[in-house]
NUDREN-45056 format. One record per atom (N, C-alpha, C): x, y, z; residue number from 1; atom name. Coordinates in steps of 0.001 Angstrom, whole numbers, plus 500000, padded with zeros to 6 digits. Layout:
{{X, Y, Z}, NUM, "CA"} ...
***
This chain:
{{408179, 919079, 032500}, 1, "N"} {{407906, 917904, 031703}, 1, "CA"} {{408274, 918209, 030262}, 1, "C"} {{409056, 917208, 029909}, 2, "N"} {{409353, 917244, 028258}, 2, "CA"} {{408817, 916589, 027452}, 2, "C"} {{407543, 916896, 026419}, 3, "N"} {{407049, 916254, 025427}, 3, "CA"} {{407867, 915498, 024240}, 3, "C"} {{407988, 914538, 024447}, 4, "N"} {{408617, 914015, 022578}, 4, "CA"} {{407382, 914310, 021663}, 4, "C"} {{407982, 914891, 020356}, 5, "N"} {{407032, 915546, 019350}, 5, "CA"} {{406128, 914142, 018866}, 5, "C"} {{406863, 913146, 018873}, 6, "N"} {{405657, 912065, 018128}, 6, "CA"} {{405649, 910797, 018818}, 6, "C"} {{404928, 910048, 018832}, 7, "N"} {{404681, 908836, 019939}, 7, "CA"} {{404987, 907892, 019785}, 7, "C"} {{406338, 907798, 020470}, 8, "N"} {{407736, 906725, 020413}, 8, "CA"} {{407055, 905310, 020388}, 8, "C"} {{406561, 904293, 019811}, 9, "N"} {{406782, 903236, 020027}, 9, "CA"} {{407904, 902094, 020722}, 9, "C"} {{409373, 902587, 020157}, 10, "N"} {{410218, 901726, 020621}, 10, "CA"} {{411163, 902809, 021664}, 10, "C"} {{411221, 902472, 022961}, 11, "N"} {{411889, 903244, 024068}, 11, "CA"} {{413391, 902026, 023818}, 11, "C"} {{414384, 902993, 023726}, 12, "N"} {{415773, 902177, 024490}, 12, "CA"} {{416091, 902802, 025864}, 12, "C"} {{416664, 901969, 026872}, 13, "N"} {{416604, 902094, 028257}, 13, "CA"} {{418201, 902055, 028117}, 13, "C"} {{419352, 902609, 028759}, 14, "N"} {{420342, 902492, 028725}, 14, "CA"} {{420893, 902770, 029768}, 14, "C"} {{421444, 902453, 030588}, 15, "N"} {{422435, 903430, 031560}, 15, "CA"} {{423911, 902675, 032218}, 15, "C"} {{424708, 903536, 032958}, 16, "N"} {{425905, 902748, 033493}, 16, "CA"} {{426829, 902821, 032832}, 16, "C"} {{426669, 903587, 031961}, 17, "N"} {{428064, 903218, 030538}, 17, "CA"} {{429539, 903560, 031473}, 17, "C"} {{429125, 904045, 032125}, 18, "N"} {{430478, 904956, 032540}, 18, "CA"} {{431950, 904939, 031541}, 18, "C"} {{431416, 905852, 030480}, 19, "N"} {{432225, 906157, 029542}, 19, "CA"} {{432688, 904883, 028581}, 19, "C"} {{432183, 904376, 028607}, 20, "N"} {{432113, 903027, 027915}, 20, "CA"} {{430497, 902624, 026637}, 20, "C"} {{430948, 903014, 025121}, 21, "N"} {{429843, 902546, 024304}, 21, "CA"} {{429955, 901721, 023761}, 21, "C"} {{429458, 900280, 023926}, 22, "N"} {{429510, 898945, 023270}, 22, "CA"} {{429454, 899336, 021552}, 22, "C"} {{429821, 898820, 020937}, 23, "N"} {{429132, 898559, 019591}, 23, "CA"} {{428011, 897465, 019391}, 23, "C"} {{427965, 896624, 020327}, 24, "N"} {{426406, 895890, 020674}, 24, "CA"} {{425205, 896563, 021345}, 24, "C"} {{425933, 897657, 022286}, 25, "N"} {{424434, 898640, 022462}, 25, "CA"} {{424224, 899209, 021437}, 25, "C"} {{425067, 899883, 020420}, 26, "N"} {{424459, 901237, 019416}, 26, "CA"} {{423449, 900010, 018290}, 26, "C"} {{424003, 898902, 018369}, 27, "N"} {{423658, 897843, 017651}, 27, "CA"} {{422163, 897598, 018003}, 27, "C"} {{421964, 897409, 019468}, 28, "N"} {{420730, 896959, 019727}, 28, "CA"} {{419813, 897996, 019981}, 28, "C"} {{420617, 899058, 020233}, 29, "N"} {{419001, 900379, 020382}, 29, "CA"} {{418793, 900664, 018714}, 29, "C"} {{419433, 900466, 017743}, 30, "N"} {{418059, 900668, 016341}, 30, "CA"} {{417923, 899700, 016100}, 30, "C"} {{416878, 901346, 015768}, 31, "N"} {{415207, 900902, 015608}, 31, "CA"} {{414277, 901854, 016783}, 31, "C"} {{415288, 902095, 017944}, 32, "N"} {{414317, 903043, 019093}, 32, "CA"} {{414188, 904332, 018647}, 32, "C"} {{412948, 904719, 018862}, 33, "N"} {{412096, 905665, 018472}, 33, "CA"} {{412646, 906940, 019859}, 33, "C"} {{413182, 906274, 020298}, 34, "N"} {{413832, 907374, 021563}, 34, "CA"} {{414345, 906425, 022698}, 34, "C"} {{415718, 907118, 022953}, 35, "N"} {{416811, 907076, 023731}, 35, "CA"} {{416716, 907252, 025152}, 35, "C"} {{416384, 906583, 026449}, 36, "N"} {{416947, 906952, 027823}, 36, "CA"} {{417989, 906602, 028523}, 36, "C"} {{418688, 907217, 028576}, 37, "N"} {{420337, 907303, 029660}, 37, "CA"} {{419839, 907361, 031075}, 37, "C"} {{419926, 906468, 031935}, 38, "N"} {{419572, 906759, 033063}, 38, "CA"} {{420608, 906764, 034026}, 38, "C"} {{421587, 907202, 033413}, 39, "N"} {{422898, 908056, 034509}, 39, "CA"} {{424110, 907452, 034609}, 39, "C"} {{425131, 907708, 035095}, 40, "N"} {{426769, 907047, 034692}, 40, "CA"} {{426580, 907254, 033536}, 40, "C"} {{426686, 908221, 032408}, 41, "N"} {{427385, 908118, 031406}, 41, "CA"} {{428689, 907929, 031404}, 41, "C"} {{429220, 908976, 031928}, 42, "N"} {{430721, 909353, 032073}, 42, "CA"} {{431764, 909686, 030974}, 42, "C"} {{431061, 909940, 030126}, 43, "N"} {{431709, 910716, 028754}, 43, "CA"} {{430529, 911092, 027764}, 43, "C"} {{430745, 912879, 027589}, 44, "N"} {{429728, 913552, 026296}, 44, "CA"} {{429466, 912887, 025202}, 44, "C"} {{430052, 912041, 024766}, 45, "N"} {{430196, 911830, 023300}, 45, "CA"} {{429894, 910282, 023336}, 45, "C"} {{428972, 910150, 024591}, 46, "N"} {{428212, 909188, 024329}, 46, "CA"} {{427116, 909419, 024242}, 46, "C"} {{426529, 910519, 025015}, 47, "N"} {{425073, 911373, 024328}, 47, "CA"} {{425389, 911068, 022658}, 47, "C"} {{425954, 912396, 022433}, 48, "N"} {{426304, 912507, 021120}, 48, "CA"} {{426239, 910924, 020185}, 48, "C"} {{426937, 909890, 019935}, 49, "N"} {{426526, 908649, 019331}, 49, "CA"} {{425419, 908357, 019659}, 49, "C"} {{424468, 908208, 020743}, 50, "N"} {{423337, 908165, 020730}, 50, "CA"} {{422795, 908969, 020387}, 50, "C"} {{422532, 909844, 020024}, 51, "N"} {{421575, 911092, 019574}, 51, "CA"} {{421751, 910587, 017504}, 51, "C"} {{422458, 910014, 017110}, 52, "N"} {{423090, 909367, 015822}, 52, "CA"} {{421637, 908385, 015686}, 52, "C"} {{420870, 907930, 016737}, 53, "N"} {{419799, 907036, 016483}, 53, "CA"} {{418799, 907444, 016713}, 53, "C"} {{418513, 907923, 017851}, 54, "N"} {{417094, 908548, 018198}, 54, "CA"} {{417297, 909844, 019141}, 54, "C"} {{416614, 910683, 019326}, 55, "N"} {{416478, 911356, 020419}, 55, "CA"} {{416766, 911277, 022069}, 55, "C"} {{417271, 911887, 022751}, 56, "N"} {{418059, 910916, 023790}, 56, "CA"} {{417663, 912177, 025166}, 56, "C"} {{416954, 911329, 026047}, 57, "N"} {{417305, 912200, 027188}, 57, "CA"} {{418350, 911383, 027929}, 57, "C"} {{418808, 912273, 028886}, 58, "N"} {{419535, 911488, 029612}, 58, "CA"} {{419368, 912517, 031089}, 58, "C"} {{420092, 911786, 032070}, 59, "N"} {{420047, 912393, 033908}, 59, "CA"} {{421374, 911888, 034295}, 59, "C"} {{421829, 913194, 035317}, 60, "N"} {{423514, 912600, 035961}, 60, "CA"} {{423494, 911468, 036779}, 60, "C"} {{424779, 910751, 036733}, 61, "N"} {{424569, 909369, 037819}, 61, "CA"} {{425841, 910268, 038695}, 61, "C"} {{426084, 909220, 039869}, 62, "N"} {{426800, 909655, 040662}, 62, "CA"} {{428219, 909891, 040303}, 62, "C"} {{428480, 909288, 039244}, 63, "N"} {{429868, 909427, 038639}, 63, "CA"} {{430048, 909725, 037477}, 63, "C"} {{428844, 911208, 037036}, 64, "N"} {{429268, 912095, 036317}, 64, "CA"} {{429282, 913754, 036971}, 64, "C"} {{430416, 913698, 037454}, 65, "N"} {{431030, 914945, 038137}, 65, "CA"} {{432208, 915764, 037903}, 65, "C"} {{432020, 915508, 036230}, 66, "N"} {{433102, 916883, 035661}, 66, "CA"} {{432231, 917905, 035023}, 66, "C"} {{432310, 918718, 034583}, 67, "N"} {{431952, 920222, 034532}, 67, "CA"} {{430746, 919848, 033081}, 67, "C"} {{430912, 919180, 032484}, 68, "N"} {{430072, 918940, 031338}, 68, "CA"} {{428916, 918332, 031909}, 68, "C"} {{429090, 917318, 032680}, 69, "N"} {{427815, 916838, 033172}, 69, "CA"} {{426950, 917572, 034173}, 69, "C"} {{427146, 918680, 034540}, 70, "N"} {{426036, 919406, 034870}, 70, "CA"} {{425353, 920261, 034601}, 70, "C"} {{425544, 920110, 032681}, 71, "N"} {{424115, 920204, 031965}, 71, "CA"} {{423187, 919128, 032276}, 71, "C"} {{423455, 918130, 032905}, 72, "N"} {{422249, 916734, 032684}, 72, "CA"} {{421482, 917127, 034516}, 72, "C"} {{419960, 917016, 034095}, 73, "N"} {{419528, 917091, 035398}, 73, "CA"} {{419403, 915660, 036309}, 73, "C"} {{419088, 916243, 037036}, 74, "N"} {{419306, 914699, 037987}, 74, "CA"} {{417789, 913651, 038047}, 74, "C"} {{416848, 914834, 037146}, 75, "N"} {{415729, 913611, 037146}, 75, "CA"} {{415283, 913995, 035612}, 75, "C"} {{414241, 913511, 035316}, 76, "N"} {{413766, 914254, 034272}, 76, "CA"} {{412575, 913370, 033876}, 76, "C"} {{410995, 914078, 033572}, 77, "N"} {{410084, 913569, 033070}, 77, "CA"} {{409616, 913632, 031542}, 77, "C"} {{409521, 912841, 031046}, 78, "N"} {{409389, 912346, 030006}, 78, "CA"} {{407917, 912106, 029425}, 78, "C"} {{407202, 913143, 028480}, 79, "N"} {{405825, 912845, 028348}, 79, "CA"} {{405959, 911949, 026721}, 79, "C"} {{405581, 910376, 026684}, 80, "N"} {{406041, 909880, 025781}, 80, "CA"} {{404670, 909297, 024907}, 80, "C"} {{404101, 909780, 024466}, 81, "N"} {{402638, 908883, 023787}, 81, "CA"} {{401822, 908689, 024560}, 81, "C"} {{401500, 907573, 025071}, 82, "N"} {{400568, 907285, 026142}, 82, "CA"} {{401188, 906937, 027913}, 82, "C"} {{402670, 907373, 027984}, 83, "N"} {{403494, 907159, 028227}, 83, "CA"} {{403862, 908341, 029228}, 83, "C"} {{403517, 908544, 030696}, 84, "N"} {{404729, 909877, 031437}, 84, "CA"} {{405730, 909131, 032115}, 84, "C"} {{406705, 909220, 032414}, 85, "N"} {{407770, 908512, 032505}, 85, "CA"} {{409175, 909228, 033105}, 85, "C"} {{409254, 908895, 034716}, 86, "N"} {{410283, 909762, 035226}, 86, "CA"} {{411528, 909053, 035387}, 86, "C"} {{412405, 909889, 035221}, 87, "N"} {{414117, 909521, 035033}, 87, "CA"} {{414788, 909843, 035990}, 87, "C"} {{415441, 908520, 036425}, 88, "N"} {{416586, 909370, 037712}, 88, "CA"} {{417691, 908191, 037895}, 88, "C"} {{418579, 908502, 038396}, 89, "N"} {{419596, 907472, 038399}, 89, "CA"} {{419452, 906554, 039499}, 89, "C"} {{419234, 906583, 040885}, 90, "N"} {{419233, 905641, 042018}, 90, "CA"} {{417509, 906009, 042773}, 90, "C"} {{416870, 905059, 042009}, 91, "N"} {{415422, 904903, 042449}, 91, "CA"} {{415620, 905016, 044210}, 91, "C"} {{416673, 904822, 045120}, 92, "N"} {{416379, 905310, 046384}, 92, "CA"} {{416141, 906383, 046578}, 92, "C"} {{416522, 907827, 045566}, 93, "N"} {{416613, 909160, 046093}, 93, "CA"} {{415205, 909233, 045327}, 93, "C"} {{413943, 908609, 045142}, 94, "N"} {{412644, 908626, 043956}, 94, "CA"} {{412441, 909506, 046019}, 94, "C"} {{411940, 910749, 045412}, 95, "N"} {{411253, 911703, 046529}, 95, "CA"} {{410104, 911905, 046260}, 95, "C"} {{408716, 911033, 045795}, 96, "N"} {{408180, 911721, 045109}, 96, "CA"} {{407042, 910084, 044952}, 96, "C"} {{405380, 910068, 045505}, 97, "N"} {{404719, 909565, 044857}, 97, "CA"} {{404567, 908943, 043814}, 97, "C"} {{405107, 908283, 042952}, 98, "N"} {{405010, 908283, 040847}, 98, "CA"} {{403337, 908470, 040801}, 98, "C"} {{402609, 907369, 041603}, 99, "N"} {{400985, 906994, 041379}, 99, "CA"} {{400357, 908550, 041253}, 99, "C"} {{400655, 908786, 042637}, 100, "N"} {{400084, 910410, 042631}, 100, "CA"} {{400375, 911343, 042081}, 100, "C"} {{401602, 911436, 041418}, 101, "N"} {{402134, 912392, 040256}, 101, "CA"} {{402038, 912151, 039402}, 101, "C"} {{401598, 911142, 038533}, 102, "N"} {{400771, 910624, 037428}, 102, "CA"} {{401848, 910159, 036531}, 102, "C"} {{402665, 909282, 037029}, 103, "N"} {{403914, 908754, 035985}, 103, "CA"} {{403727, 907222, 035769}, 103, "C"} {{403454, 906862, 035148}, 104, "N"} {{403196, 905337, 034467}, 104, "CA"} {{404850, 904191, 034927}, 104, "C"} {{405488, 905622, 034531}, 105, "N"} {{407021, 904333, 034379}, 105, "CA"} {{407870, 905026, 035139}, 105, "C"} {{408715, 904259, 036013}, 106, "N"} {{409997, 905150, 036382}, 106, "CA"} {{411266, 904273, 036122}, 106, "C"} {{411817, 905115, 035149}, 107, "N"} {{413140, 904342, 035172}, 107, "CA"} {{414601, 905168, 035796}, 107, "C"} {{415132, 903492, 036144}, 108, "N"} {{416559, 904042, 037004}, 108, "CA"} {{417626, 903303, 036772}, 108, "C"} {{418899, 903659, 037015}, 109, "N"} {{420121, 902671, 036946}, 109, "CA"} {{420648, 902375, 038407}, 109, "C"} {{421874, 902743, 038350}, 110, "N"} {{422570, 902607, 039772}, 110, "CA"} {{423495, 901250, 040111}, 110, "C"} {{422227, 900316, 040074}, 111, "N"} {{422664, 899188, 040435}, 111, "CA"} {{423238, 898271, 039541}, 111, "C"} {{423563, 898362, 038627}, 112, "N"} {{423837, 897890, 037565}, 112, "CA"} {{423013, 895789, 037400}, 112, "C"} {{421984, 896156, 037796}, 113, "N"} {{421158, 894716, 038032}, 113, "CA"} {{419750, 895270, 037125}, 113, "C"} {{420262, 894167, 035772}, 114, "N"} {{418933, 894509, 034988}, 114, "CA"} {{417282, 893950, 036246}, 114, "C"} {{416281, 895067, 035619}, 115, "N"} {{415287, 894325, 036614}, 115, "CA"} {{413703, 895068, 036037}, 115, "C"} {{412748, 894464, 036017}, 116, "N"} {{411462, 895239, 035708}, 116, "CA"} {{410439, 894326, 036980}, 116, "C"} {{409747, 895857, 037520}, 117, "N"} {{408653, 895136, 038436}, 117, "CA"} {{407297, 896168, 038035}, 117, "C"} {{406691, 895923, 038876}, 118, "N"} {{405630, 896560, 038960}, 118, "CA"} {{405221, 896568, 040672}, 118, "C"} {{404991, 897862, 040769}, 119, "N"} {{404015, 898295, 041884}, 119, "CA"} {{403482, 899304, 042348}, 119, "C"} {{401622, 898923, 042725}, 120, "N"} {{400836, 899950, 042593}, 120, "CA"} {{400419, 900992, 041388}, 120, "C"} {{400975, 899701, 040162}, 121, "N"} {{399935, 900307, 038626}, 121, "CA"} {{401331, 900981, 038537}, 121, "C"} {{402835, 901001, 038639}, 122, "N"} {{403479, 901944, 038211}, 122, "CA"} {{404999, 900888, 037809}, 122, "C"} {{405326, 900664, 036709}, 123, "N"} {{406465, 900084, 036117}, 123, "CA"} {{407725, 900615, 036195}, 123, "C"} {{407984, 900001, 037125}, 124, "N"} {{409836, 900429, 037216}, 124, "CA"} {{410767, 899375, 036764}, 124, "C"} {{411390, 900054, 036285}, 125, "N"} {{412509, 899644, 035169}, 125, "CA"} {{413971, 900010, 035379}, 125, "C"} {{415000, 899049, 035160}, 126, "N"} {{416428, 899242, 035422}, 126, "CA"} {{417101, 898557, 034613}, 126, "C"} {{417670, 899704, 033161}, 127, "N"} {{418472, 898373, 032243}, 127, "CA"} {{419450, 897599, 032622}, 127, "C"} {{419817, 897630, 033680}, 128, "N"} {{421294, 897067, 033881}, 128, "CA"} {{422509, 898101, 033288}, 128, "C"} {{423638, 897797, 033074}, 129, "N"} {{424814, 898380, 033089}, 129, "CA"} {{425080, 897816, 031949}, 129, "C"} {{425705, 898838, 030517}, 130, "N"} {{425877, 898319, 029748}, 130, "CA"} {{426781, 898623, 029506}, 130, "C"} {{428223, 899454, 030244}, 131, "N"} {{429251, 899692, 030585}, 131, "CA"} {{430069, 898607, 030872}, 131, "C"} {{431069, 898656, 031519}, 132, "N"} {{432268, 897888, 032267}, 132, "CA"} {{431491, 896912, 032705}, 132, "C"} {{431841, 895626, 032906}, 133, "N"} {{431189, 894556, 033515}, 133, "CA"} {{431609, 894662, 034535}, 133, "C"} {{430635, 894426, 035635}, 134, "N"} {{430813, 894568, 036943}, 134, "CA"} {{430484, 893285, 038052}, 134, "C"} {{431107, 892634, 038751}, 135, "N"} {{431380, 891737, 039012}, 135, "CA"} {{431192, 890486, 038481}, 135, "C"} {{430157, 889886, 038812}, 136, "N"} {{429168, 889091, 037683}, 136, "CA"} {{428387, 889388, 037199}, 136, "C"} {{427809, 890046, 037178}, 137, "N"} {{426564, 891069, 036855}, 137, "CA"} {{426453, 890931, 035261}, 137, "C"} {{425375, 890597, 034278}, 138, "N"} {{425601, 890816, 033113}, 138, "CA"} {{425680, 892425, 032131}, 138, "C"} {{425771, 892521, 031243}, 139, "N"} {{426192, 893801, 029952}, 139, "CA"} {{424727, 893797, 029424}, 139, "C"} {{424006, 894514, 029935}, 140, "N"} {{422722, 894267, 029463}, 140, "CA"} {{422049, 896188, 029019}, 140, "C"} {{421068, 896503, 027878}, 141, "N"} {{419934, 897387, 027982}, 141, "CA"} {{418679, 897093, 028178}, 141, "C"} {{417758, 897795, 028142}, 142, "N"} {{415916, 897593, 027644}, 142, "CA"} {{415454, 898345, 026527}, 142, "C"} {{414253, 897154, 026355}, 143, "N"} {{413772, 898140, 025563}, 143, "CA"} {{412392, 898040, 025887}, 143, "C"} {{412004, 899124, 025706}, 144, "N"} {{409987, 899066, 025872}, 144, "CA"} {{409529, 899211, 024924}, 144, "C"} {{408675, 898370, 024517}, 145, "N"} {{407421, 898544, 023945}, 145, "CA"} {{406107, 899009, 024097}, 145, "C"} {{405834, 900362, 023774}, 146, "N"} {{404768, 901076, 024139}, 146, "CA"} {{403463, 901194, 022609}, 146, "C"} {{403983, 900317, 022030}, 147, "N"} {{402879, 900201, 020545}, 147, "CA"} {{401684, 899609, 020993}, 147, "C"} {{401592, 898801, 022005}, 148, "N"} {{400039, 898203, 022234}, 148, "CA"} {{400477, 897829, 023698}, 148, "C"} {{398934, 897619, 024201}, 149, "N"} {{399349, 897605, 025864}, 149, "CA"} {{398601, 895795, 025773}, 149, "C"} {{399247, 895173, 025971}, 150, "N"} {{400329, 895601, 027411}, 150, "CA"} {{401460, 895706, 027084}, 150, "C"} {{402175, 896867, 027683}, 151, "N"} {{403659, 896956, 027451}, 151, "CA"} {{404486, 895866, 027394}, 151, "C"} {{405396, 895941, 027109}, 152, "N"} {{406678, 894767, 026732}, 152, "CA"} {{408143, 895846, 027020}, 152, "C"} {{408788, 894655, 027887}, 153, "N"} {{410016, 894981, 028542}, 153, "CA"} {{410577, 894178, 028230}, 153, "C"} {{411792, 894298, 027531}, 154, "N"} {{412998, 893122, 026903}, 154, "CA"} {{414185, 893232, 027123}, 154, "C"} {{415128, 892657, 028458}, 155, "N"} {{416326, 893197, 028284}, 155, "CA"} {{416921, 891839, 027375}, 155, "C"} {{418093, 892934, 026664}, 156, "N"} {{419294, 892481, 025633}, 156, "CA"} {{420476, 892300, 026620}, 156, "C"} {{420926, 891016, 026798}, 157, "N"} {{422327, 890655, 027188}, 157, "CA"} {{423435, 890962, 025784}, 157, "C"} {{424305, 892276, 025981}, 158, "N"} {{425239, 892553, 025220}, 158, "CA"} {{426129, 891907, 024821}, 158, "C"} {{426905, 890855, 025652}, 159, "N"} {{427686, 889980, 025226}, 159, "CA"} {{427356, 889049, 025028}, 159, "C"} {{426321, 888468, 025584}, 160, "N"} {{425600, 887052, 024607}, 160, "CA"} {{425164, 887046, 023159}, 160, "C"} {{424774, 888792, 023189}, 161, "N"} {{424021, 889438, 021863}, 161, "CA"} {{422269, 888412, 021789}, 161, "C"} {{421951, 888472, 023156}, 162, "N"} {{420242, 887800, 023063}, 162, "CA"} {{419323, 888277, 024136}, 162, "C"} {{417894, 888070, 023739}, 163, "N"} {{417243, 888898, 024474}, 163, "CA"} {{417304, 887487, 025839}, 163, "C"} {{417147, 888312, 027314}, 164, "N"} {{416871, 887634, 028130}, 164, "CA"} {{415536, 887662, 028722}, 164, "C"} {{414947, 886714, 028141}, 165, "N"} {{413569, 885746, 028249}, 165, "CA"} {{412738, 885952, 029780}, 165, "C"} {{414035, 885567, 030729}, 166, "N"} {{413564, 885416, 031885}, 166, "CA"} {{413434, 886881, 032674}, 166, "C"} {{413702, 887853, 032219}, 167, "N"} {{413468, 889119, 032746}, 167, "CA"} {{412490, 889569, 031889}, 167, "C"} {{412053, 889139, 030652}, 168, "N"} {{411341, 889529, 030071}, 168, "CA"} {{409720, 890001, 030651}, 168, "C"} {{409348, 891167, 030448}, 169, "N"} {{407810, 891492, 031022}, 169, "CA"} {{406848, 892187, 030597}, 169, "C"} {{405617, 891631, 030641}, 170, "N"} {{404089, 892327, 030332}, 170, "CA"} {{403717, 892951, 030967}, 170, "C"} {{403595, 894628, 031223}, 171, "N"} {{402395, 894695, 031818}, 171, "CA"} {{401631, 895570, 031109}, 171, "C"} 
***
């Protein structure tokens, strides 16, 4: 488990880039108090510009498989304020209880389908793809709000440049 030194209020949720950095994502994550990549990067030096804003973990997606990306682990927990919070790229390979392992949030990509639910007291989260547009699918991140509970989940449609309302969530 990796502690962030001080207690992030604003989480950015990111993943899917597959080597692709909007200037509407770097746009819409400040202000985040810390950075999650949740896999498909597909180029270093998109860590790197993100790390330009906040602190950034990130985890490999399936289509980062050149020699650099296996510094990135394939999951990673996140101890964030009031906040534990596990990282992995395709919530199907989640091997693992969250409730009983004591993780509040799990976030994932994969599917490139922004989405926030809840179940069994545990918030899972998927920014969407803020990479290549993929079929119809929108260019979307998240962001969490962990300053007062109930949390707040906001995804940003990148090319509209607006938050989308209807995915929007409390818990």
């Amino acid at each position: 488990m990796r502690t962030v030194d001080r207690n992030p209020n604003t989480i950015g949720i990111i993943s899917d880039t597959h080597g692709l950095l909007r200037e509407e994502a770097l746009f819409a994550l400040q202000g985040s108090d810390l950075i999650l990549h949740a896999g498909d990067v597909g180029n270093p030096e998109i860590i790197e510009k993100l790390k330009t804003i906040a602190p950034v973990f990130a985890v490999r997606g399936n289509v980062d498989t050149e020699h650099w990306a296996q510094a990135l682990p394939e999951s990673e927990v996140i101890e964030a304020g009031p906040a534990t919070i596990y990282v992995l790229h395709d919530v199907h390979a989640l091997d693992l209880d969250p409730a009983a392992a004591g993780f509040q949030i799990v976030v994932s990509g994969h599917s490139h389908k922004p989405a926030s639910t809840e179940h069994r007291g545990i918030l899972f989260i998927n920014p969407g793809s803020a990479g290549p547009r993929r079929f119809d699918l929108p260019v979307t991140l998240a962001r969490l709000d962990l300053s007062q509970k109930p949390w707040t989940v906001e995804f940003i449609d990148l090319l509209n440049n607006n938050i989308n309302h209807n995915l929007r969530r409390t818990v």
